[in-house]
Gaussian input, Z-matrix of N, CA and C with variables (Angstrom, degrees):
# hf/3-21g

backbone

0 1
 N
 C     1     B1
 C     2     B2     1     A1
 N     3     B3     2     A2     1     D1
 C     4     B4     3     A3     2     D2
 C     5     B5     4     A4     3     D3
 N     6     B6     5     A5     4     D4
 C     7     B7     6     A6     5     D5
 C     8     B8     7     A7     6     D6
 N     9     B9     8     A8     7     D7
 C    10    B10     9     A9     8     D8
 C    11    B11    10    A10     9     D9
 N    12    B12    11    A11    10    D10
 C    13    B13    12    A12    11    D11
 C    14    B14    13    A13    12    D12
 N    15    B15    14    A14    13    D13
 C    16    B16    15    A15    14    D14
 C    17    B17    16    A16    15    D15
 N    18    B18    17    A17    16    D16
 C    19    B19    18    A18    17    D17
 C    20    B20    19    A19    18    D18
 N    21    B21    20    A20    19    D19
 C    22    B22    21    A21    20    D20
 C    23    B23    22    A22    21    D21
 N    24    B24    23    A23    22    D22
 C    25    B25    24    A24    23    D23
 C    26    B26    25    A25    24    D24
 N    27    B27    26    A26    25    D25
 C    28    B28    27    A27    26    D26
 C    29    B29    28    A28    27    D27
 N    30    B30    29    A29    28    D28
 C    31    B31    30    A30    29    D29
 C    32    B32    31    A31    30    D30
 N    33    B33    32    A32    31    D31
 C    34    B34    33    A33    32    D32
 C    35    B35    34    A34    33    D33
 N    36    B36    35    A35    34    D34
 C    37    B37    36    A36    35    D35
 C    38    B38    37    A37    36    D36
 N    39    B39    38    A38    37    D37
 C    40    B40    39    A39    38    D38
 C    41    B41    40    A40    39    D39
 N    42    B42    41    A41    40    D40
 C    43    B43    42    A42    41    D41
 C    44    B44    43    A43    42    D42
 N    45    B45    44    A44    43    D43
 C    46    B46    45    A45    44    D44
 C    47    B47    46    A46    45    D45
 N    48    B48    47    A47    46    D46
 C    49    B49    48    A48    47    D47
 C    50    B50    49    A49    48    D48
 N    51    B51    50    A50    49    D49
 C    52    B52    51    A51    50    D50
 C    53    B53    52    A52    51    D51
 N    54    B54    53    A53    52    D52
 C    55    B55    54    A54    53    D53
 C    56    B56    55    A55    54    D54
 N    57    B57    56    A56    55    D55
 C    58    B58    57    A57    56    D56
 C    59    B59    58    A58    57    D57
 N    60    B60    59    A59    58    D58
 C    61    B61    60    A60    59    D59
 C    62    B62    61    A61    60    D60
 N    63    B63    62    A62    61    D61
 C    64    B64    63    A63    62    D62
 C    65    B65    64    A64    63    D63
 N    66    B66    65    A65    64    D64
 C    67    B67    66    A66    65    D65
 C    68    B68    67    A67    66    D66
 N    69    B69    68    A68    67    D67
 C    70    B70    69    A69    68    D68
 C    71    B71    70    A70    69    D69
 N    72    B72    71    A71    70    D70
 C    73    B73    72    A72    71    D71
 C    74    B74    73    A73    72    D72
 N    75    B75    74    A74    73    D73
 C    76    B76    75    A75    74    D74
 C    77    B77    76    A76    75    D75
 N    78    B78    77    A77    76    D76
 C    79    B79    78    A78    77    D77
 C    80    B80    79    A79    78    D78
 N    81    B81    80    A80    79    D79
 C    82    B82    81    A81    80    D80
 C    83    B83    82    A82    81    D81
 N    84    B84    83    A83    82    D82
 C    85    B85    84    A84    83    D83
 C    86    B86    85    A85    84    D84
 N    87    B87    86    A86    85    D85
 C    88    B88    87    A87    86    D86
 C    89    B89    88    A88    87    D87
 N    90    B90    89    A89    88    D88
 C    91    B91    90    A90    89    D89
 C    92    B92    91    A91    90    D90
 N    93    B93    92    A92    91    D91
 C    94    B94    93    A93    92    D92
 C    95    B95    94    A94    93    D93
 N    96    B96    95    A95    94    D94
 C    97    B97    96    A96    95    D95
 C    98    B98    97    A97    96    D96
 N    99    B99    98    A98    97    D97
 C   100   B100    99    A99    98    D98
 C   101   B101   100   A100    99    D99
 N   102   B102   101   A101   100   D100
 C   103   B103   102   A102   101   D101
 C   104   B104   103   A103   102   D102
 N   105   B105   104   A104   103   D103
 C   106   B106   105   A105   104   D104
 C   107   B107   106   A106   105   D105
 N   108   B108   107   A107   106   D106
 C   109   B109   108   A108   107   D107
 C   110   B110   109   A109   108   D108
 N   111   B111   110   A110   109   D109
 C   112   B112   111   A111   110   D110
 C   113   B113   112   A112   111   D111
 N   114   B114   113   A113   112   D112
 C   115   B115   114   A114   113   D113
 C   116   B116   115   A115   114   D114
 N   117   B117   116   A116   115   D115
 C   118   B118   117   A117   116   D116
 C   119   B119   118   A118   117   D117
 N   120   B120   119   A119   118   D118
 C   121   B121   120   A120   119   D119
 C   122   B122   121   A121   120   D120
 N   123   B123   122   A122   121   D121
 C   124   B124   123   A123   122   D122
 C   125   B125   124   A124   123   D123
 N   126   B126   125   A125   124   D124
 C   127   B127   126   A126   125   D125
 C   128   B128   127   A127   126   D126
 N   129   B129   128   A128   127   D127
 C   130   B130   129   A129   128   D128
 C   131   B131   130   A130   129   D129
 N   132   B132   131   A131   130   D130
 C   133   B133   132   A132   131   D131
 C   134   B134   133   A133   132   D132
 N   135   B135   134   A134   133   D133
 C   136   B136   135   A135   134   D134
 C   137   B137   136   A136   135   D135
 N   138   B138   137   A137   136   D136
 C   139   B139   138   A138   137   D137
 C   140   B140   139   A139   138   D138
 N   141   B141   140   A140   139   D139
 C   142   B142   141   A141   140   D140
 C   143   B143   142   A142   141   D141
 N   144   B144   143   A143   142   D142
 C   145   B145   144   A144   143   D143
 C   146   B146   145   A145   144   D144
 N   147   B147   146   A146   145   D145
 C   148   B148   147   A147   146   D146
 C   149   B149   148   A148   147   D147
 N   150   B150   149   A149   148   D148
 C   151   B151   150   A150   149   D149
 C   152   B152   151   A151   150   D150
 N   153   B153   152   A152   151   D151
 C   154   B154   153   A153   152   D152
 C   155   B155   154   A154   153   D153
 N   156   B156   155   A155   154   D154
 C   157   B157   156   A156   155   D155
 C   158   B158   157   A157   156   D156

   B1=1.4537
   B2=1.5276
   B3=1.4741
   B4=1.7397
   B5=1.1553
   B6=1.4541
   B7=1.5969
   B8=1.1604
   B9=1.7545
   B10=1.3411
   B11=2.1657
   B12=0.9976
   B13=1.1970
   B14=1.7005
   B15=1.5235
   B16=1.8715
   B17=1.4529
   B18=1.2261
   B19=1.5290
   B20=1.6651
   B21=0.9683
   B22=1.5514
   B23=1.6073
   B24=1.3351
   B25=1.7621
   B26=1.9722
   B27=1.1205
   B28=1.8748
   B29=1.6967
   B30=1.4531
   B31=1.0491
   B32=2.3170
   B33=1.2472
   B34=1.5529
   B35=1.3113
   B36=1.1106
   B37=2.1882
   B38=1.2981
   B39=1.5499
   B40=1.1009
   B41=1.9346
   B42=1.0071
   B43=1.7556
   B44=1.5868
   B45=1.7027
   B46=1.8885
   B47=1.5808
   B48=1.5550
   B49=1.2810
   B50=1.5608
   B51=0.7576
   B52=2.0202
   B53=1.2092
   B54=1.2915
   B55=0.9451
   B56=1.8097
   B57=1.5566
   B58=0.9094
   B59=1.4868
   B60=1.5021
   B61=1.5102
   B62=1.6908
   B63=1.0005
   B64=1.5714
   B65=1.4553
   B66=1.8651
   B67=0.8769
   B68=1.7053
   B69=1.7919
   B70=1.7567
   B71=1.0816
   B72=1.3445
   B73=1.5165
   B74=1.5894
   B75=1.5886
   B76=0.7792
   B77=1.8217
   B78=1.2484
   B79=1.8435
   B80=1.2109
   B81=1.1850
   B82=1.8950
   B83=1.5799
   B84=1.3891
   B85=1.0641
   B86=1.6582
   B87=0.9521
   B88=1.7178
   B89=1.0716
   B90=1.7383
   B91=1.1303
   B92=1.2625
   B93=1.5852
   B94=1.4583
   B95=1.4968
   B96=1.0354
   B97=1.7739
   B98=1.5710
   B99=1.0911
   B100=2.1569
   B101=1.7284
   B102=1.2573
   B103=1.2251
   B104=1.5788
   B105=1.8110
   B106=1.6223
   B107=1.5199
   B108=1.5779
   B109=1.0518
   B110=1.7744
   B111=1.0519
   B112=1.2485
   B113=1.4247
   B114=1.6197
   B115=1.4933
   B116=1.4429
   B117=1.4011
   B118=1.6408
   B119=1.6312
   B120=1.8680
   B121=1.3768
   B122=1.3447
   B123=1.1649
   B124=1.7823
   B125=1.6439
   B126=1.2578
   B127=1.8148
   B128=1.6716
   B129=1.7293
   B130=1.0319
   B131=1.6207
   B132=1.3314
   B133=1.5455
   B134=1.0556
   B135=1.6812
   B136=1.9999
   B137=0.9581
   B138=1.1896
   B139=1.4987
   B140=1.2875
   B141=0.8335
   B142=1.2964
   B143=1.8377
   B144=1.3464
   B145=1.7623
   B146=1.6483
   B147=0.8920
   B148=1.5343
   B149=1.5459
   B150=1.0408
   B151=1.6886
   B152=1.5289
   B153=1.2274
   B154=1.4027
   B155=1.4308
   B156=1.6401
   B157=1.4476
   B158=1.6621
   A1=108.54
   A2=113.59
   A3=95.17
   A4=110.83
   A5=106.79
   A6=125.44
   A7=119.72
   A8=107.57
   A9=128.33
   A10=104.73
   A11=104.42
   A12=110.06
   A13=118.49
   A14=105.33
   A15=117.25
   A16=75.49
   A17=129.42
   A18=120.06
   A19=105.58
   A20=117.86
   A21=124.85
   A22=128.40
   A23=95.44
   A24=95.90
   A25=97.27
   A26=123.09
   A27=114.58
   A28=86.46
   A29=110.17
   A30=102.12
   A31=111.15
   A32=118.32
   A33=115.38
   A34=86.13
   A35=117.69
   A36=120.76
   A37=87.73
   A38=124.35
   A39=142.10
   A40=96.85
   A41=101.51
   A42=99.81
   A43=91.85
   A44=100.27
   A45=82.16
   A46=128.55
   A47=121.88
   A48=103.69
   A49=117.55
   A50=140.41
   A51=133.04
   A52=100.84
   A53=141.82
   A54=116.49
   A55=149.60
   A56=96.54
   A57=105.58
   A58=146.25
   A59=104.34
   A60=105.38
   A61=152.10
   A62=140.40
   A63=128.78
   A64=101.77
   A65=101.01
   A66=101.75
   A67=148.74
   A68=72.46
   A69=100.26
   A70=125.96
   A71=105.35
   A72=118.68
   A73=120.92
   A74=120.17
   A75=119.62
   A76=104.86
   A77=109.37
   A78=113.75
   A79=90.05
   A80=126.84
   A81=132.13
   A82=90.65
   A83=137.07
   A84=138.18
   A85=106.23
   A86=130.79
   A87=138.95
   A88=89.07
   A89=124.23
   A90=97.55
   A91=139.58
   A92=100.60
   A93=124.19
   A94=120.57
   A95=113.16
   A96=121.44
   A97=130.65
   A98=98.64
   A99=116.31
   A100=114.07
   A101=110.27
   A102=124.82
   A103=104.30
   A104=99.60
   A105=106.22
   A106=118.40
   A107=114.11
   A108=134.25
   A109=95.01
   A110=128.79
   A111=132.65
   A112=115.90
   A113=107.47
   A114=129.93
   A115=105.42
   A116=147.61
   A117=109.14
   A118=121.09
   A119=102.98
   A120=93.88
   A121=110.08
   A122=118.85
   A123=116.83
   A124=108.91
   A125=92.20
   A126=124.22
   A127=83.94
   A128=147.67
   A129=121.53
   A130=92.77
   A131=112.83
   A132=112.54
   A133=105.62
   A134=124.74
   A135=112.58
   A136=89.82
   A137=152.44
   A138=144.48
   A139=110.41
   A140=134.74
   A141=133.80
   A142=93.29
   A143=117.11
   A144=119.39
   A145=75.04
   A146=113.08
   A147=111.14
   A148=119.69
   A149=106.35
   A150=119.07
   A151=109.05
   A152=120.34
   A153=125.39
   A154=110.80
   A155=113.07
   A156=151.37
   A157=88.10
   D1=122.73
   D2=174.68
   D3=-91.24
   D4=165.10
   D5=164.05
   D6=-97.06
   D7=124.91
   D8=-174.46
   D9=-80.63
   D10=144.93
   D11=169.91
   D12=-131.59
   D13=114.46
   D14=-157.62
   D15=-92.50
   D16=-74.23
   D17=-149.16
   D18=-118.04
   D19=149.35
   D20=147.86
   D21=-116.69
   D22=113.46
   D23=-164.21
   D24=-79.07
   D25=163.33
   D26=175.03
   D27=-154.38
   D28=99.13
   D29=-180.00
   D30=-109.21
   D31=138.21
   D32=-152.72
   D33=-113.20
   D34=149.29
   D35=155.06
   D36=-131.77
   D37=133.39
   D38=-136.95
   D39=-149.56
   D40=123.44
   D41=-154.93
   D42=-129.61
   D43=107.48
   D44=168.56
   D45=-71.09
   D46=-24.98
   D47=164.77
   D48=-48.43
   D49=-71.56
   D50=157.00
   D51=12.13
   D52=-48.87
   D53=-173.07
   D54=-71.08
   D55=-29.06
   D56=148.61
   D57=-91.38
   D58=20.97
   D59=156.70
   D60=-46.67
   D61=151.52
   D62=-178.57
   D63=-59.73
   D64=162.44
   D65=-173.00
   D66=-113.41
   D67=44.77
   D68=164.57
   D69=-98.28
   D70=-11.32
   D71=163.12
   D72=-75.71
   D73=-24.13
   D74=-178.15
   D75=-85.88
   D76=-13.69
   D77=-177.09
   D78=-68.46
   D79=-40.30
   D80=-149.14
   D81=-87.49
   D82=-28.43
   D83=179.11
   D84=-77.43
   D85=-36.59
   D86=-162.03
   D87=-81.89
   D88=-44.98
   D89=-167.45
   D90=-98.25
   D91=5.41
   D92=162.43
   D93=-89.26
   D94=-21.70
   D95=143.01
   D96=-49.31
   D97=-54.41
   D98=151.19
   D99=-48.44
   D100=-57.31
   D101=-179.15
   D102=-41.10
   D103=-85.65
   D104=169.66
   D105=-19.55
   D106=-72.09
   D107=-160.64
   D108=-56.59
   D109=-59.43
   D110=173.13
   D111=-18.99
   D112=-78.14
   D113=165.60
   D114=-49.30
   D115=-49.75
   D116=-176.78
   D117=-78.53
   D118=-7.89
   D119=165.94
   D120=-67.06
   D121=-49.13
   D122=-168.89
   D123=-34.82
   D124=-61.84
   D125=-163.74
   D126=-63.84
   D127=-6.91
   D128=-169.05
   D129=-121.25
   D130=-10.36
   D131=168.71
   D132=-76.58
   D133=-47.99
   D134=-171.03
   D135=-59.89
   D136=-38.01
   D137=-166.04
   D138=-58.79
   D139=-56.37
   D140=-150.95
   D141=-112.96
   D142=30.83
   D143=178.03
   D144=-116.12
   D145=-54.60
   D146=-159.02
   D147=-78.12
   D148=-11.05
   D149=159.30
   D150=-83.83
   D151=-31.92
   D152=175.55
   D153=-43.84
   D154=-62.31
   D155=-147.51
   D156=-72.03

């Protein structure tokens, strides 16, 4: 059975001390930026498979 997806909520808290952290914190950040970014392509391909269909 697939799963439909109506909304995707992406909610951020965004902290300026963060910013000046070391910069392994910032790897751990890129790569959860990749991550995201990853997932709304996916979520923008079923989209557009299922408009195909």
């Amino acid at each position: 059975m697939p799963i439909e997806i109506k909304e995707l909520h992406i909610k951020i808290n965004v902290d300026e001390k963060t910013a000046t952290t070391t910069s392994a914190a910032s790897v751990d950040e890129a790569q959860i930026m990749r991550a995201v970014s990853e997932s709304v392509e996916q979520a923008v391909k079923i989209e557009q498979r299922k408009k195909e269909r």
